[in-house]
N, C-alpha and C positions, 0 to 999 in steps of 0.2 A: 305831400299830397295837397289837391285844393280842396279847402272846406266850406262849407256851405256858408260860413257867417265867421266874420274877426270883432273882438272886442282887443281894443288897446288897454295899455295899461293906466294911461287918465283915469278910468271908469272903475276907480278903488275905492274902498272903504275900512275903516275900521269898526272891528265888530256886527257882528248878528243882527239885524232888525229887521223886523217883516214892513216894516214902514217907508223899507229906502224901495225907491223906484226901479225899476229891470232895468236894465240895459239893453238887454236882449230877449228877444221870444221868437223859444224855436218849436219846433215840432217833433216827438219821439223819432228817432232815426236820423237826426241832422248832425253834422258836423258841424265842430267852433274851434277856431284857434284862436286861445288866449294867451293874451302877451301878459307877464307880469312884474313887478316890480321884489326887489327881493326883500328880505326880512328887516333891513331896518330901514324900509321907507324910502331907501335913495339917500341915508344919510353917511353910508358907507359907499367907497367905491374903490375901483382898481389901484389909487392913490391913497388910499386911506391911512393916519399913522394912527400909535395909541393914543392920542391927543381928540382924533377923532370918537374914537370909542366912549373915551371917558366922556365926550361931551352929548350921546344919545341921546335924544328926547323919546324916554319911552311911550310916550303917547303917542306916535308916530309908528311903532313897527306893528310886525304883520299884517301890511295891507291886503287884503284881498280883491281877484278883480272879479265884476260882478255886479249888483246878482243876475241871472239866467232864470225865464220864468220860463216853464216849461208847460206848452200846452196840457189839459187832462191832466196833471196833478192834482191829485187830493190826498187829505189825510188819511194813514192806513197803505198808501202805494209806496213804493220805493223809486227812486230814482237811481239808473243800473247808466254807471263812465267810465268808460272804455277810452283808455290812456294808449293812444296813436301815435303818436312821436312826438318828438322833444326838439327846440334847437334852441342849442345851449350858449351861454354868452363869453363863455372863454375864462371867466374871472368868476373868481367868490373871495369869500372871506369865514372863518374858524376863528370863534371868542370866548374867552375867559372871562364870564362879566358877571362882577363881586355878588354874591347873594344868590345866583344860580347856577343849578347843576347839581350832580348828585352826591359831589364831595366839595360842595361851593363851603363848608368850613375849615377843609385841608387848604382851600386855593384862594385866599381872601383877595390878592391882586390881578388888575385887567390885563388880558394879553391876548393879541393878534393877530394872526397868521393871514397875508394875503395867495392867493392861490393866483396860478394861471393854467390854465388846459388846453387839450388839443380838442377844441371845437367837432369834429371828426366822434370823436371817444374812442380811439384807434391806441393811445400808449395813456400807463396813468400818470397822475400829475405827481411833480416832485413836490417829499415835503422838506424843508431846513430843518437841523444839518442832513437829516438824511432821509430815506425811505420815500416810497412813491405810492398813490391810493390809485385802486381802478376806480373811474368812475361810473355810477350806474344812475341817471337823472330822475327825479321822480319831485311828487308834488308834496308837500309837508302838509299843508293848512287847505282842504277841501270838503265843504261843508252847507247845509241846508238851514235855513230859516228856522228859525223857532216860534214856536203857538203862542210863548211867553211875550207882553209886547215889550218895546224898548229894547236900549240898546247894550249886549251882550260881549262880554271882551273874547277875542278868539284866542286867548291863549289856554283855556283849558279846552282840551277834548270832551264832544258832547252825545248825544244817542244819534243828533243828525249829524256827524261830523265834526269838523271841526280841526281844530292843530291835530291832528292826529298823528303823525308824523310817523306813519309804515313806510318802512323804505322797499317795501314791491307796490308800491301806489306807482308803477312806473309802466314803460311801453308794454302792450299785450294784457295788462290785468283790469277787469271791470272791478270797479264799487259798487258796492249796493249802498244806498242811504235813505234812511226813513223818510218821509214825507210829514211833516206838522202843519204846513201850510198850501193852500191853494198855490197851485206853479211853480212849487217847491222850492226856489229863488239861491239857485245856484250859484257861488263862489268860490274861487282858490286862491292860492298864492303860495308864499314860501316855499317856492323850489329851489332845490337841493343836487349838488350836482354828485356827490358820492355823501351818503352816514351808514356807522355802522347802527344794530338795533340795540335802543336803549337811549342814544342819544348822549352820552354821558356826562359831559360839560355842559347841555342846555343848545350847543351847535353844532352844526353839520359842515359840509361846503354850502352856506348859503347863497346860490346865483340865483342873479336878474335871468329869465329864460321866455319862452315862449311854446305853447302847450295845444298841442291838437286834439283833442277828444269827440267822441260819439255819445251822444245823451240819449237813454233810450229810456222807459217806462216802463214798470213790473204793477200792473193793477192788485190791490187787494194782497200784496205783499207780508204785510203786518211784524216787515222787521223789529224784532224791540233794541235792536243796536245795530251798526254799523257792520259788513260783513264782504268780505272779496276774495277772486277768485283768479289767481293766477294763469300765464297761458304756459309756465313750462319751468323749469328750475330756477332757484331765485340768487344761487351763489356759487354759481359756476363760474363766474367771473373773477375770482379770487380764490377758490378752492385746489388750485392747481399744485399748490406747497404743501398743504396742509394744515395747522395751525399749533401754536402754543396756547395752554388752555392752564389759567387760574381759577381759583374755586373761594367763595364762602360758605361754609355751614355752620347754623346754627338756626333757634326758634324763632329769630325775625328778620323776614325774608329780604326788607333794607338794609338793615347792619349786614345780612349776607353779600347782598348787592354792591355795597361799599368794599368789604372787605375783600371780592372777590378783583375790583376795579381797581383799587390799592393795590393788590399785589402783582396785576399787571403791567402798571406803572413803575413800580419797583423793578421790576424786570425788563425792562424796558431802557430805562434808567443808567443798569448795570450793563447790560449787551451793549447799549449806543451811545451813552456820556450825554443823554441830550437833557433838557432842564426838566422836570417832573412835571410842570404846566407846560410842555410840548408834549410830552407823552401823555398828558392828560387831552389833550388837542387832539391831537394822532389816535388816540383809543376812542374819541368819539364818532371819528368819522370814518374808520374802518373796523372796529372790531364789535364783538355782539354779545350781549350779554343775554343767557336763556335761563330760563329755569328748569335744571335739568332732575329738581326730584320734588315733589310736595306733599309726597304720603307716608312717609316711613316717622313717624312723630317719636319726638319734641324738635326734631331738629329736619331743616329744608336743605337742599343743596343750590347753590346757584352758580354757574359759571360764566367766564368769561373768554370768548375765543377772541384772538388774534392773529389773520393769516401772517402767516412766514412771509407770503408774497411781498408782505409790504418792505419789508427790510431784507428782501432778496436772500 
């Protein structure tokens, strides 16, 4: 579709600040296609080896493009984005990077999986030695200005947004996002061409992509966090198998999280010979980790699904 206004992906920043200048000012009901740059800045690409990884300058990733002022914002209103379509770059990349992740002490070494896809989103993509993810494109890092001044790193998720990295932040679903600041100074970035939820390793399929959205305004909202609302099912696109389902229980819902991820891995491992940081790779970008109990005390359950799909 044509949208009312394009921001390129030059027009990036890192981190939150109500001090960086708009780019753009649009009007509740406008369309914007923003192009974005992917998660480490342009420092990775279709060619990338581990040599590249290991050499990252973390001051560099999660740019966001932006920000977006948005007529009639004020504080107390929410700012409601409505995720239009996607057109995806064909390529990402999935990493193993030392210090992060959720079992970043089982996996101390960097490792890299480059991806390719059918632009389309019509088959999913192959992973080495085996197995293929559908992809479902969506935005990782989507977020509003802060009241606080100065400048705010986007890696943690915030009440106005932020990395938040819900993977139905994708076509058909609005966000709602608090408002802290006049024109509420809208940015995204790090999009994602398939994750599963949880994130496990810290990466997804991180692509460079470009992103259509509709900005509208909720007066007088008074979200106290971030909140959205899907147009229709969110995992029918991989529920066609089934899944294998690992579990943690026990009184601390990480160690459950852990052990739940670990034994998926291990099974993983044992069905397909592949190395435990690919399986570690592979459970991040398609399977899901829930919390499927948290009342029955001393002990919480938490699982981990993995559609069959992917390993046919």
């Amino acid at each position: 579709m044509s949208c009312n206004h394009t921001i390129h992906k030059h027009h990036h920043h890192h981190g939150w600040d109500n001090s960086i200048a708009p780019a753009l000012t649009v009007k509740p009901g406008e369309t914007v296609e923003i192009d974005t740059v992917d998660s480490s800045g342009g420092q990775l690409s279709a060619t990338a080896t581990l040599d590249d990884l290991k050499a990252l300058d973390f001051g560099k990733v999660n740019p966001v493009t932006g920000p977006i002022h948005i007529d009639g914002a004020e504080p107390g209103d929410a700012v409601a984005i409505t995720f239009l379509d996607f057109a995806p770059s064909g390529w990402g990349w999935t990493a193993n990077i030392p210090g992060f992740g959720l079992l970043a002490d089982a996996f101390p070494d960097p490792a890299l999986h480059i991806w390719t896809y059918d632009t389309s989103l019509g088959k999913p993509a192959a992973f080495s030695p085996m197995g293929a993810v559908a992809m479902k494109p969506f935005v990782g890092t989507v977020g509003l200005a802060l009241a606080e001044p100065g400048l705010h790193s986007v890696v943690p998720p915030r009440r106005v947004g932020g990395n938040l990295d819900i993977r139905d932040n994708s076509k058909g679903t609005t966000l709602y996002l608090p408002v802290e600041v006049a024109g509420g100074l809208l940015s995204l970035g790090d999009t994602h061409a398939a994750q599963g939820d949880g994130e496990i390793c810290g990466t997804a399929i991180e692509s460079p992509m470009s992103v259509q959205v509709k900005i509208d305004l909720v007066k007088d909202a008074n979200y106290p966090v971030p909140r959205l609302e899907t147009s229709g099912p969110v995992t029918n696109h991989i529920d066609g198998m089934g899944y294998q389902v690992t579990t943690g229980i026990g009184p601390d819902l990480m160690q459950a999280s852990k052990d739940a991820v670990s034994g998926m891995i291990d099974w993983i491992c044992q069905a397909t010979k592949m190395s435990a940081v690919e399986a570690y790779m592979l459970c991040s970008v398609a399977g899901d980790l829930r919390i499927s109990e948290i009342v029955d005390m001393p002990n919480w359950t938490v699982s981990f699904y993995f559609p069959k799909s992917v390993l046919g």
